[in-house]
ROFI-263202 format. One line per field, with one value per residue (C-alpha): residue number from 1; residue in three letters; x, y, z. Coordinates in Angstrom, 2 decimals. Example, Ala and Ser with C-alpha at 12.3 -4.5 7.8 and 13.67 -1.06 7.14 Angstrom:
<pts>
num 1,2
residuo ALA,SER
c1 12.30,13.67
c2 -4.50,-1.06
c3 7.80,7.14
</pts>
This chain:
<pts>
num 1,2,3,4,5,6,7,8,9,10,11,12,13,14,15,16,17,18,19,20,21,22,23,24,25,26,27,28,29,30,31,32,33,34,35,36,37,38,39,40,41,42,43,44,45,46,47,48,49,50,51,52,53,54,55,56,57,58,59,60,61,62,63,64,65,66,67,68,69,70,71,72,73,74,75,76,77,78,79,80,81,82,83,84,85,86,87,88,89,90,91,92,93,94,95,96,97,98,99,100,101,102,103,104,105,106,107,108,109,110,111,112,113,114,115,116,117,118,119,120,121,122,123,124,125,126,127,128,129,130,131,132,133,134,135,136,137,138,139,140,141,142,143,144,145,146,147,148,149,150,151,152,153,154,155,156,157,158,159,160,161,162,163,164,165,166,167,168,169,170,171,172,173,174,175,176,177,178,179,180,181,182,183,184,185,186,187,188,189,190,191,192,193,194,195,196,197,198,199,200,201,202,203,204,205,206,207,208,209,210,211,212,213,214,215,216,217,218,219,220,221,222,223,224,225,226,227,228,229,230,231,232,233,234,235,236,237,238,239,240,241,242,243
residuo UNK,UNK,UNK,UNK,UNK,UNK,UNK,UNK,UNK,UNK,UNK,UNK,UNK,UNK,UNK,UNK,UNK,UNK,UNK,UNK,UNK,UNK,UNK,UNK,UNK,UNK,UNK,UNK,UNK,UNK,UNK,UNK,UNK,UNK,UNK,UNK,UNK,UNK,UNK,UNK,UNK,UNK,UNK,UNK,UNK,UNK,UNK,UNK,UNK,UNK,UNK,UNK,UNK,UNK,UNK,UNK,UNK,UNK,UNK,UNK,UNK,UNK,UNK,UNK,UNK,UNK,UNK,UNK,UNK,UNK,UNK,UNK,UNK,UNK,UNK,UNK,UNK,UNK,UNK,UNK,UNK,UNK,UNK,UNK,UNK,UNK,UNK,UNK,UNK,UNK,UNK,UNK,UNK,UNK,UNK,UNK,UNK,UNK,UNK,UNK,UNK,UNK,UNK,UNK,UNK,UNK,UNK,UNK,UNK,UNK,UNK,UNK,UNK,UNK,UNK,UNK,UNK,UNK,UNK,UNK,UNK,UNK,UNK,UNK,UNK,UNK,UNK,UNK,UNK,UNK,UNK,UNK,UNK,UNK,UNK,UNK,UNK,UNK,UNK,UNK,UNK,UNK,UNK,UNK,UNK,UNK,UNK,UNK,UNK,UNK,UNK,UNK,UNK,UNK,UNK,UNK,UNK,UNK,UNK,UNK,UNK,UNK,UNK,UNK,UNK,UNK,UNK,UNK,UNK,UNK,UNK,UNK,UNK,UNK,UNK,UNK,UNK,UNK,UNK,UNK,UNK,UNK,UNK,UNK,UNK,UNK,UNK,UNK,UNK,UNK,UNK,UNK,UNK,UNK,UNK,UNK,UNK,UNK,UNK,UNK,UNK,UNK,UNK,UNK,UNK,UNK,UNK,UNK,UNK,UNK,UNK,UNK,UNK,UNK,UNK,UNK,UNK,UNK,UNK,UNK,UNK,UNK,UNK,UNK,UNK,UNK,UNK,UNK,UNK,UNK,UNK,UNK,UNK,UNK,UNK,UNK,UNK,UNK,UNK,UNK,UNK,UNK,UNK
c1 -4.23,-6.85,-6.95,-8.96,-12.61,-10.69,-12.38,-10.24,-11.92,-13.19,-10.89,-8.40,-9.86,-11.85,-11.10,-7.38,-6.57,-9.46,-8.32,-4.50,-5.57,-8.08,-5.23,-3.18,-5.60,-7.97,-4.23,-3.14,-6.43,-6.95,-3.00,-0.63,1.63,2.61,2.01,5.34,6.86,3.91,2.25,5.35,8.14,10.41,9.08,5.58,2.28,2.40,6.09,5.54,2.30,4.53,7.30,4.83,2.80,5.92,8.10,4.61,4.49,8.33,7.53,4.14,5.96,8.51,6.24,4.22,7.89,8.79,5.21,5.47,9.50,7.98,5.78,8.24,6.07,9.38,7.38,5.99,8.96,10.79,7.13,7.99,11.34,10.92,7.70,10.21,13.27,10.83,9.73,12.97,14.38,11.06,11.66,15.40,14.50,11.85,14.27,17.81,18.61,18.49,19.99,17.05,17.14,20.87,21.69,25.28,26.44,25.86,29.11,30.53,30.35,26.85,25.97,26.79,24.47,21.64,19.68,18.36,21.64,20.44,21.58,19.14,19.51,15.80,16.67,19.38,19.92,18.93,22.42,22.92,20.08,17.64,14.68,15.63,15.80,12.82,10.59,10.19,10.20,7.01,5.15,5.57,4.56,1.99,0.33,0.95,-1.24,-4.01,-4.39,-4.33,-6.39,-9.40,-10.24,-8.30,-10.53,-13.60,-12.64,-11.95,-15.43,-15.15,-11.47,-10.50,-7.11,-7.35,-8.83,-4.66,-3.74,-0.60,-3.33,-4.81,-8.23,-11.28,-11.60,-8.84,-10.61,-10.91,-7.26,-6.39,-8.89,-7.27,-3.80,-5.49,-6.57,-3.51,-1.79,-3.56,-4.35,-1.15,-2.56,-6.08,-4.67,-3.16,-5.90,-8.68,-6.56,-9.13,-8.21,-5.17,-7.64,-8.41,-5.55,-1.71,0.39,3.11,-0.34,-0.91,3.29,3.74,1.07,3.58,4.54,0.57,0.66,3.64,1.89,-1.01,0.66,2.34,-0.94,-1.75,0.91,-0.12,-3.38,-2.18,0.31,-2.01,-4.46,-1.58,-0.82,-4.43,-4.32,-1.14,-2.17,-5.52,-3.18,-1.30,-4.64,-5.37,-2.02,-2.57,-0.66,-3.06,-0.13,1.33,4.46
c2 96.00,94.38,90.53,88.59,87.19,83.53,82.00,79.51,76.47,76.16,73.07,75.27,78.28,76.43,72.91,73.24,75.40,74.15,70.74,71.82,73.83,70.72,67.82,70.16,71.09,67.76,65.61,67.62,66.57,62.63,61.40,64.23,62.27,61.34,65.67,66.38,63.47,63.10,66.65,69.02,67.09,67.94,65.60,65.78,66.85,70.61,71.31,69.28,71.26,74.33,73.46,71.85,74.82,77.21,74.63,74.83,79.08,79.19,77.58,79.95,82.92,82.06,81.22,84.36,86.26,84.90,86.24,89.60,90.26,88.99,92.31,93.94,95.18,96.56,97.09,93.36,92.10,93.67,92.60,88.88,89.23,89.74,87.03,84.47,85.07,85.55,81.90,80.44,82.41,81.01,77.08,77.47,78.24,75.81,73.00,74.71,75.21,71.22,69.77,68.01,65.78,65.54,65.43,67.68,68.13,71.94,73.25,74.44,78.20,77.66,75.40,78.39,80.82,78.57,77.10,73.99,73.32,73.52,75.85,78.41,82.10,81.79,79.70,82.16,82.55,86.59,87.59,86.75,88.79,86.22,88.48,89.78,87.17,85.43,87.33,90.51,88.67,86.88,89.26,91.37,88.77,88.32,91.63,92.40,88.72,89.65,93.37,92.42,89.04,90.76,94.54,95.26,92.57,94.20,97.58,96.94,97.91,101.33,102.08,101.35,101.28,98.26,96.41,96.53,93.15,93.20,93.11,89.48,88.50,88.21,84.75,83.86,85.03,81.83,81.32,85.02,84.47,80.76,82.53,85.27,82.00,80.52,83.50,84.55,81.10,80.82,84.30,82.82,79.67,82.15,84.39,81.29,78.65,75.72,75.52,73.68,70.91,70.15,71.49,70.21,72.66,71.83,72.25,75.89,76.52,74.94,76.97,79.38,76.08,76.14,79.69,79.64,76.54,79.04,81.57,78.89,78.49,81.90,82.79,79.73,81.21,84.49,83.25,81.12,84.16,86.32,83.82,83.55,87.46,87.43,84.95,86.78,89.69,87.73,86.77,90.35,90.42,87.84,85.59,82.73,79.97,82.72,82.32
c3 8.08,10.40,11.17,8.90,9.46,10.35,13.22,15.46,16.01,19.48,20.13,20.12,22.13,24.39,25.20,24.82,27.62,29.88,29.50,30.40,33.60,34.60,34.23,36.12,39.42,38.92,38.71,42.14,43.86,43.01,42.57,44.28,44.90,40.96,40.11,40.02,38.01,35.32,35.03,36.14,35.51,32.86,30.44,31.86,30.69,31.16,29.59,26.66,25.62,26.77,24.39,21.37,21.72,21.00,18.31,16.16,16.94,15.70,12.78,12.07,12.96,10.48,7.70,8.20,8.49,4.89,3.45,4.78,3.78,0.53,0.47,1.91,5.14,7.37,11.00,10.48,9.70,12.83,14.80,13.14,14.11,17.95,17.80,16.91,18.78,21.99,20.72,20.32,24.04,25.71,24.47,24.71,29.06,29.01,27.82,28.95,25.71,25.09,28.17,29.30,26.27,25.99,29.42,29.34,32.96,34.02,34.17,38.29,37.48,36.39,39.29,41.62,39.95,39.16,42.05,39.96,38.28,34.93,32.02,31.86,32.91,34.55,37.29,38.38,42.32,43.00,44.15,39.92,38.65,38.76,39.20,35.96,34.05,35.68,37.66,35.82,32.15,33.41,35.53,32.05,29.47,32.34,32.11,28.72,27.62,30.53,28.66,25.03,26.06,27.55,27.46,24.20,22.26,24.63,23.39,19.88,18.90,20.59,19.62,15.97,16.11,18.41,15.23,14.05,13.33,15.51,18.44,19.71,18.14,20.76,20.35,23.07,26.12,27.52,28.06,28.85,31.65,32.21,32.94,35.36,37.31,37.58,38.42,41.83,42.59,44.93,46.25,46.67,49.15,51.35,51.93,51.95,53.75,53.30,49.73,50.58,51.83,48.20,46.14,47.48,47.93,45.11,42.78,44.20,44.41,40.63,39.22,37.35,35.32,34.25,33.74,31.02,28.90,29.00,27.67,25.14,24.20,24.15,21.85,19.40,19.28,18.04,15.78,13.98,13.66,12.51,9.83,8.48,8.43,5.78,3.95,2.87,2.59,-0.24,-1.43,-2.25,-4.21,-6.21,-4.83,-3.54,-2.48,0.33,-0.21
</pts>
């Protein structure tokens, strides 16, 4: 099966993620001293799109999940399956699994292994693993959104099994290319010091914060593509309601 002919609507391809990166460098610049608090915070700008973007993919992926267990498709399902629980693990760290909101105290053991005394496993010291849990999660989810983002959609008309719909449609460039940005922009300040003369440095230091609301976004993108693609699926089957 091959995504459908659905078109996102360039709100959502365009000026969603621009908008997200500009507030976030164009913030930095004019009031740096009110970035952290208001854009990066914990209940700022940038980690409420993060967690919107993935509540409203959790809920896609699941409606999509009941519409293909419906047709009994096995590999989507198991595809589904991962999709959400990567959705539900990815909000759980963004929010520490609710503390922010509820305000628990961490508990001492968990003080001692994370270095922001939260309860999350991503925020774990090194001598705990925490390049495992943190590092090489992201520099993966990283590469694999960069790939699928750009040259698969660039090579799909050249290679048609790339036209499977378990691959990203073309029309999410824009924040593929957004997340290569925000990636190398700490790597860009050190090589081409003058930047910091604009940008502060928390901007250029917090830029992985950016970077995972981008790939928020990026996932939204795909689920809501994914769901248009089952739905004409149960279309086909005469089943015009989904599920």
């Amino acid at each position: 099966m091959t995504f459908s002919n659905f078109k996102l609507p360039i709100f959502l391809t365009i000026f969603l993620p621009l908008s997200l990166t500009f507030i976030h460098y164009s913030w930095g610049i004019f009031y740096p001293e009110h970035v952290q608090p208001f854009i990066l915070g914990e209940f700022g700008i940038i980690e409420n799109a993060t967690v919107s973007c993935l509540f409203i993919s959790m809920f896609l992926v699941l409606k999509t999940f009941l519409l293909a267990y419906k047709h009994h498709s096995w590999f989507s399902i198991s595809w589904l399956a991962c999709l959400f629980l990567g959705c539900v693990y990815f909000m759980g760290e963004e929010l520490s699994w609710g503390q922010h909101f509820i305000g628990w105290n961490t508990p001492e053991v968990w003080k001692i292994m994370n270095y922001q005394n939260e309860t999350n496993i991503h925020n774990f010291d090194r001598e705990f693993m925490g390049s495992y849990f943190s590092k090489l999660p992201k520099t993966f989810l990283t590469s694999i959104v960069i790939l699928s983002g750009t040259l698969i959609p660039l090579s799909r008309k050249f290679v048609s099994p790339l036209n499977h719909w378990v691959w990203p449609p073309r029309g999410i460039w824009c924040v593929s290319l957004l997340i290569i940005l925000t990636s190398t922009s700490k790597y860009f300040a050190q090589t081409f010091p003058q930047i910091t003369e604009y940008l502060p440095e928390i901007t250029l230091r917090k830029a992985s914060e950016m970077r995972e609301c981008l790939i928020a976004v990026f996932i939204m993108l795909y689920v809501v593509v994914l769901g248009q693609t089952w739905k004409k699926k149960a279309e086909r089957f005469g089943d015009p309601n989904g599920i």
